[in-house]
C-alpha positions as CSV (number, residue, x, y, z in Angstrom):
1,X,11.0,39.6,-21.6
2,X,7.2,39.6,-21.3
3,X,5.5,42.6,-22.4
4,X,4.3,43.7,-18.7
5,X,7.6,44.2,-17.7
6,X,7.8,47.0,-20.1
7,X,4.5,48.6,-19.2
8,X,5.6,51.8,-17.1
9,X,5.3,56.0,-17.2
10,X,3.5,57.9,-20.1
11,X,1.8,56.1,-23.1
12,X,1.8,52.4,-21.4
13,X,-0.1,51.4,-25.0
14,X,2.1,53.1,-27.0
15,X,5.1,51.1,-25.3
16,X,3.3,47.5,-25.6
17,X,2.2,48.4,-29.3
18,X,5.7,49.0,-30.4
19,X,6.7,45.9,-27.9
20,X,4.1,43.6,-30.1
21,X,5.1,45.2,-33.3
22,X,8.7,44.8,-33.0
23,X,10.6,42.3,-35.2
24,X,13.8,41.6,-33.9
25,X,14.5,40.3,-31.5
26,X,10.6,38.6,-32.0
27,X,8.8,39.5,-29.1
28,X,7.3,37.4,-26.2
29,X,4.3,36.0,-25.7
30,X,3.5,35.0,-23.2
31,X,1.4,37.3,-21.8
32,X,-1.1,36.7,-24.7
33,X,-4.2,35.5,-23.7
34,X,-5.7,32.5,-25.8
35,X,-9.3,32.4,-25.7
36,X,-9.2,29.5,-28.3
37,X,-7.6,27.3,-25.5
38,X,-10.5,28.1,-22.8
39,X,-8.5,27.8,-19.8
40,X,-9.4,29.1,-16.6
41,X,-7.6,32.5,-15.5
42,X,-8.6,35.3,-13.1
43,X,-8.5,37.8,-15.7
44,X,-11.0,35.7,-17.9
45,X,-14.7,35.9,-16.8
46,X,-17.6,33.7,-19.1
47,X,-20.1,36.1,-20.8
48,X,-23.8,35.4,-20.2
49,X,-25.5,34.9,-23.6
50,X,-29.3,35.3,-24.3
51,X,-29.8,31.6,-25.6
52,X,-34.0,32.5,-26.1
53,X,-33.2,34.9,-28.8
54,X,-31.8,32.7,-31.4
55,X,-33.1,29.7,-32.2
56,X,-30.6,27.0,-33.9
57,X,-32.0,27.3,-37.0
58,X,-31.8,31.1,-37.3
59,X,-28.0,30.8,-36.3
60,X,-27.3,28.1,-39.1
61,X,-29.0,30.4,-41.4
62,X,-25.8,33.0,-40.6
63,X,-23.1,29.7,-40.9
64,X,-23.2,30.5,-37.1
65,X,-23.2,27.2,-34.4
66,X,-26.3,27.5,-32.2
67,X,-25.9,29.5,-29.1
68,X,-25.2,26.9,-26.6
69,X,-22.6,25.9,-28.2
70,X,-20.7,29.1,-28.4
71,X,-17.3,29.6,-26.3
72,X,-18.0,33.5,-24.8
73,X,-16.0,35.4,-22.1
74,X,-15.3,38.7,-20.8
75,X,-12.3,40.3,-19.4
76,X,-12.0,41.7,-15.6
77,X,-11.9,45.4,-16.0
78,X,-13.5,45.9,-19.5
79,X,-17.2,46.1,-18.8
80,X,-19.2,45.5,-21.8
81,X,-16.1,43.9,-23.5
82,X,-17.2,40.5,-25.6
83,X,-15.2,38.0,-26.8
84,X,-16.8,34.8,-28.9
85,X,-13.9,32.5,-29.8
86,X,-14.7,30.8,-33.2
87,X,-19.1,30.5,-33.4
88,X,-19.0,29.5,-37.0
89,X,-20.1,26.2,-38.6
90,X,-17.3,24.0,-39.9
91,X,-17.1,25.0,-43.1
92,X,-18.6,28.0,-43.3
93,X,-15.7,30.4,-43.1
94,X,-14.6,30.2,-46.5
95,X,-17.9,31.6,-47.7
96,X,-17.5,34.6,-45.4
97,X,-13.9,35.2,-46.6
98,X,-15.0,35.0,-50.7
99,X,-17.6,37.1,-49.6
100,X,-14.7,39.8,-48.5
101,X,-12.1,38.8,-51.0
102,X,-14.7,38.5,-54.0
103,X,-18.4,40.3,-53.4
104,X,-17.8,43.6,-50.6
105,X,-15.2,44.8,-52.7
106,X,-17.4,45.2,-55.6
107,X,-19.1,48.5,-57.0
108,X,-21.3,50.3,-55.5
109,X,-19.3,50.0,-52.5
110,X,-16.1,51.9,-51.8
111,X,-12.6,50.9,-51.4
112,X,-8.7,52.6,-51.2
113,X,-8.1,51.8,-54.8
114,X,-11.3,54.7,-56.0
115,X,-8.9,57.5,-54.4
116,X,-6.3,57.2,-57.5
117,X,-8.5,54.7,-60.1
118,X,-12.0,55.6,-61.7
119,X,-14.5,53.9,-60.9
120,X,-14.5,52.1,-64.3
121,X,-11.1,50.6,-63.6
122,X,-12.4,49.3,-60.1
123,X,-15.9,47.9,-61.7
124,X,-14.3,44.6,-61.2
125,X,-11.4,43.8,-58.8
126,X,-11.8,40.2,-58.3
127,X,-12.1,39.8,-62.3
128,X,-9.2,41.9,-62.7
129,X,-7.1,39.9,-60.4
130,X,-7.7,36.4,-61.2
131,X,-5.2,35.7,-64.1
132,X,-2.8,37.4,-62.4
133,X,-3.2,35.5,-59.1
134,X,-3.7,32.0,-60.8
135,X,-0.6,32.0,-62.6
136,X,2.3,30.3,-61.6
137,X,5.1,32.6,-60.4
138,X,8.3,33.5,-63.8
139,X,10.7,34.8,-61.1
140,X,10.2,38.0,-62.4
141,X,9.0,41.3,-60.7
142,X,5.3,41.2,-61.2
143,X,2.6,43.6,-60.6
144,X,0.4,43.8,-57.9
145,X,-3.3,42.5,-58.7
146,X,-5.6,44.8,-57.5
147,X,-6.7,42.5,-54.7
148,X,-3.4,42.4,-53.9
149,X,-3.4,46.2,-53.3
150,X,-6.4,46.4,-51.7
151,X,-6.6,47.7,-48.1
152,X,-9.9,48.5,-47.2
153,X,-14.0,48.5,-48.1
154,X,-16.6,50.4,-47.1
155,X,-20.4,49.6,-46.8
156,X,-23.7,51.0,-46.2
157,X,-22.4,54.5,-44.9
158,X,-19.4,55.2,-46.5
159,X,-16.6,56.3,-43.8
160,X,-14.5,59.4,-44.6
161,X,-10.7,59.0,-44.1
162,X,-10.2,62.8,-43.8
163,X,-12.9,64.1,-41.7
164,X,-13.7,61.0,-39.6
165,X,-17.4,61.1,-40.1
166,X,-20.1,58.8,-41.8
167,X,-22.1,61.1,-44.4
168,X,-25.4,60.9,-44.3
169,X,-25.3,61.8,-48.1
170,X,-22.9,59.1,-49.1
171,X,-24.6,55.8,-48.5
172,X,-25.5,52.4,-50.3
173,X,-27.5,49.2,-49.6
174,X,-25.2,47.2,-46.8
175,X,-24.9,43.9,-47.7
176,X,-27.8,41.2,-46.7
177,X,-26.0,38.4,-45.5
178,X,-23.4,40.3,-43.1
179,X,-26.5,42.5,-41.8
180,X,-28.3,39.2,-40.8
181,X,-24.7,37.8,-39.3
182,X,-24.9,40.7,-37.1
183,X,-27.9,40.5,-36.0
184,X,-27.7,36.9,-35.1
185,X,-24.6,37.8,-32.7
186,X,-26.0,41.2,-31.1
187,X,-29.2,39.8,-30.0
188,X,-27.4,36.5,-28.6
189,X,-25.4,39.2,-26.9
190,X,-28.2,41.3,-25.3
191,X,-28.8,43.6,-28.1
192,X,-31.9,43.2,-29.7
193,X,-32.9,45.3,-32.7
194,X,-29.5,46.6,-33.6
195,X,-29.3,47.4,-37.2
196,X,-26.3,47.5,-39.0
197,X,-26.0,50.8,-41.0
198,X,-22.0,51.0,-42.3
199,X,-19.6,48.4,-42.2
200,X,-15.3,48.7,-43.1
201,X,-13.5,45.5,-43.8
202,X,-9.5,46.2,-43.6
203,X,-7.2,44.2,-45.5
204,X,-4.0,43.6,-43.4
205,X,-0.6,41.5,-45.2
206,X,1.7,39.6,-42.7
207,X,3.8,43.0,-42.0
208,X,0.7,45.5,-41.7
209,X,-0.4,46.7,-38.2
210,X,-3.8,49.0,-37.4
211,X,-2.9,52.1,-35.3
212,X,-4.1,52.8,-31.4
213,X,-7.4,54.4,-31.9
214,X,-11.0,54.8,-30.6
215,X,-13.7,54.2,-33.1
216,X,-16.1,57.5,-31.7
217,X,-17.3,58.6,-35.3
218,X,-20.6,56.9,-34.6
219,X,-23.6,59.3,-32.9
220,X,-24.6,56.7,-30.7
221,X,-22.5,55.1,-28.1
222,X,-24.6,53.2,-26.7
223,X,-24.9,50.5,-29.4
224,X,-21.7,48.1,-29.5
225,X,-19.5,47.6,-32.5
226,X,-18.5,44.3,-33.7
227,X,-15.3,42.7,-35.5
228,X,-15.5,40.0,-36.8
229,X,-12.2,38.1,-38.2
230,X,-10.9,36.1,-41.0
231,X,-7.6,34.2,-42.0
232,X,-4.1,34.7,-40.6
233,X,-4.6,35.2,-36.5
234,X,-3.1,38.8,-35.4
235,X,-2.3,40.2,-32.0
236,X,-4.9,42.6,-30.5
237,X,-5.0,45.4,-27.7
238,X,-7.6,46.2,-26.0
239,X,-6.9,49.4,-23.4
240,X,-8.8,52.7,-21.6
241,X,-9.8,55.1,-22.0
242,X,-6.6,57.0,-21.6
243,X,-3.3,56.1,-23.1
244,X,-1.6,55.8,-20.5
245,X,-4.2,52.3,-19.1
246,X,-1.8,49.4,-19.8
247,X,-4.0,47.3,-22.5
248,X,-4.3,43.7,-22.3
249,X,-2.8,41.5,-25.8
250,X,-4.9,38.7,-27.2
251,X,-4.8,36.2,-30.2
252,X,-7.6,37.3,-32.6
253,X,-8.2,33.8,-34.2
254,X,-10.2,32.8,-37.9
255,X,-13.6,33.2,-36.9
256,X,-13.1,34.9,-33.5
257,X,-16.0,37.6,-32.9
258,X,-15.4,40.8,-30.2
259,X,-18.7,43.3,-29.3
260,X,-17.5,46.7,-27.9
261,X,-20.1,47.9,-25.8
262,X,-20.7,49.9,-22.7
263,X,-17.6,51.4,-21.0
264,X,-15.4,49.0,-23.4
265,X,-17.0,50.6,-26.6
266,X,-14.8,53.8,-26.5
267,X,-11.5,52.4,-25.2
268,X,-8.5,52.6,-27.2
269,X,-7.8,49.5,-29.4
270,X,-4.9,48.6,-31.9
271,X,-3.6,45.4,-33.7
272,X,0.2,45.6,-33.8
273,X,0.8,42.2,-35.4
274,X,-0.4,39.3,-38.0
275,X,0.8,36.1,-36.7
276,X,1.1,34.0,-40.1
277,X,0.4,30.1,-39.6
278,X,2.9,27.4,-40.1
279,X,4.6,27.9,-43.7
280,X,2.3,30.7,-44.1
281,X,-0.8,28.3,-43.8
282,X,-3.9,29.9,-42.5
283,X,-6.3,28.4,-40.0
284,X,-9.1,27.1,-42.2
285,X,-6.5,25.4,-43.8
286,X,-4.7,23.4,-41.1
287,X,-8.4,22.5,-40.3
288,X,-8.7,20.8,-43.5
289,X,-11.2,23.2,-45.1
290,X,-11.5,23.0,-48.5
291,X,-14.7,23.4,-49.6
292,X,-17.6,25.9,-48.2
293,X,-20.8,24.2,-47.3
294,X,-23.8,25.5,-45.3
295,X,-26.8,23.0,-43.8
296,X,-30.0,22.7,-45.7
297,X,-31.3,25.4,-43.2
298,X,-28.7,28.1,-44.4
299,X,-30.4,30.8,-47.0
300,X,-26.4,32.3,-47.6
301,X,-25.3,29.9,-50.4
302,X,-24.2,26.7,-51.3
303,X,-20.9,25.4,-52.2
304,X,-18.0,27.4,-53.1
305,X,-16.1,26.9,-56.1
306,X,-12.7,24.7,-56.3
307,X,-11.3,28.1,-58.4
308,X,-12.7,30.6,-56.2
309,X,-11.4,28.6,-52.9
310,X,-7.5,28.1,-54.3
311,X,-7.4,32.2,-55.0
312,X,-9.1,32.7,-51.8
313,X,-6.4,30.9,-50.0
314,X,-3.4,32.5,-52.1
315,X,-4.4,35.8,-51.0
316,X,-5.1,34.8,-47.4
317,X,-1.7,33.6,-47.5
318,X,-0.6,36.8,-48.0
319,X,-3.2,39.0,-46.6
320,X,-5.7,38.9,-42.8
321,X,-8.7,40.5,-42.9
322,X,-11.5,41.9,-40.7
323,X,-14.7,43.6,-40.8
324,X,-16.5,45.7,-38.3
325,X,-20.2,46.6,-37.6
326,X,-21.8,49.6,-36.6
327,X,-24.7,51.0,-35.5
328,X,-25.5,55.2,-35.3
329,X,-29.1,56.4,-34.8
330,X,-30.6,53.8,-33.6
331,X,-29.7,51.5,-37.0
332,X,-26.5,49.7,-37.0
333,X,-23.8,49.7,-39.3
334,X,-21.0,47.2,-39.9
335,X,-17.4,47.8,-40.5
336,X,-15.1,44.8,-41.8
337,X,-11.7,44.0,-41.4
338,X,-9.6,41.2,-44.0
339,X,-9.3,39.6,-41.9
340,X,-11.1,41.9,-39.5
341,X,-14.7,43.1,-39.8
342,X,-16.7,45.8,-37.9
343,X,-20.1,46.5,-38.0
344,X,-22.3,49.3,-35.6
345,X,-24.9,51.5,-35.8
346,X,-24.1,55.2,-36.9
């Protein structure tokens, strides 16, 4: 049974989020749309993309393929809606997801594990972790590492969980290297000067889901939000503004970039699945990537280590992420998700 046959009365999301989420019996789908596969559809429009406003060599520096190159469509009925399947170099995801799994969650920045831990016993996660992570398993009940119980980061403008707002008195330097990604893929998109100001990266393990929501805690509307994603490929819904507007399910793949903007940017949203890869392999696996590289041109870093790389992969195994960008007052901030990042301006 495909999920439009259960779309009907109140709450049409609600119904296909549970539909999506369900595990037995494993739900269908084929009403998933693939943007990975590029085939023509009704529902699938291209997306125009400025090709003047980054040059190739400003896109490598980002680990991004030059604009030409990139695969971009929209969907009929979601003005504003983005969808970029995959714009990255060959080999430069893995720095991108070390970057997540290693550097973001890193002091000064904020993350789920500072609510019940001082911020001495968080000074370090990825340290922390690593003997724990690189053993082999004794069959015994272990504890988690704390990357392992990490669930989210935030950056630049630190989001509050309780009162949904940014706080202007709570803020430190967003990273340089996901600001410039950002940049790079809002002015390909028709959104010159945005400026990241806050990002979140979410942490997501094979059995976690992200709620139905509207991200509306940013002042400005106008300017898009971004996601960004990394590792396992998930399930995502993209409705209305109201409930009740059936949303349309699509594969979020590694790599796979969405902007928010316009009428899309404040229509409800939710990922109800993580769709784990063959024996639990992720995508930058099955694609043979073992080592991060960028070209000479890329000012990001050079090649990632063997160590950092097999823990990388051991968590992704267990873990997808994401990160968002946003932008509020005319500055942008960025929000990531593991595998999913967002970025806008606040």
């Amino acid at each position: 049974m495909a999920a439009s046959s259960v779309v009907r009365g109140e709450d049409a999301f609600k119904k296909v989020f549970k539909f999506y989420k369900r595990k037995s019996p494993p739900p269908d789908f084929s009403d998933v749309t693939d943007f990975s596969k590029g085939l023509p559809s009704d529902k699938i429009v291209p997306a125009v993309l400025d090709l003047s406003a980054v040059s190739d060599s400003e896109a490598a520096r980002a680990g991004l393929q030059p604009v030409k190159s990139w695969r971009a469509f929209g969907l009929q009925g979601y003005p504003g809606f983005i969808f970029i399947s995959n714009p990255f170099l060959r080999g430069s995801q893995p720095f991108w997801i070390r970057q997540c799994l290693k550097t973001y969650p890193q002091k000064p920045n904020v993350c789920n594990l500072d609510m019940h831990m001082s911020p001495s016993d968080t000074q370090d996660i990825w340290g922390q972790s690593v003997h724990g992570l690189s053993s082999s398993p004794s069959g015994k009940r272990e504890p988690k590492t704390l990357l392992e119980r990490l669930r989210w980061v935030t950056l630049g403008y630190h989001y509050n969980w309780d009162t949904k707002t940014y706080s202007a008195n709570h803020h430190t330097p967003l990273p340089a290297d996901l600001h410039l990604l950002s940049v790079q893929i809002t002015a390909a998109c028709g959104f010159p000067g945005f400026s990241a100001q806050a990002g979140i990266l979410n942490y997501y393990r094979h059995d976690s889901s992200l709620g139905i929501h509207v991200d509306e805690s940013e002042l400005d509307h106008s300017r898009p939000l971004l996601s960004f994603s990394f590792g396992q490929s998930a399930i995502f819904l993209l409705g209305g503004v109201r409930r009740e507007d059936p949303p349309t399910a699509m594969y979020m793949h590694s790599g796979d970039v969405m902007v928010m903007s316009g009428q899309s940017r404040l229509f409800y949203h939710a990922v109800p699945r993580i769709i784990p890869g063959p024996q639990g392999q992720t995508a930058l696996e099955m694609e043979g990537h073992r080592m991060a590289f960028f070209s000479q041109d890329s000012t990001l870093g050079g090649v990632l280590s063997e160590e950092d790389w097999v823990l990388c992969t051991r968590l992704m195994q267990a873990k997808r992420g994401g990160y968002q960008d946003r932008q509020a007052n005319g500055e942008r901030r960025s929000r990531r998700r593991c595998d999913s990042v967002e970025t806008s301006e606040t």
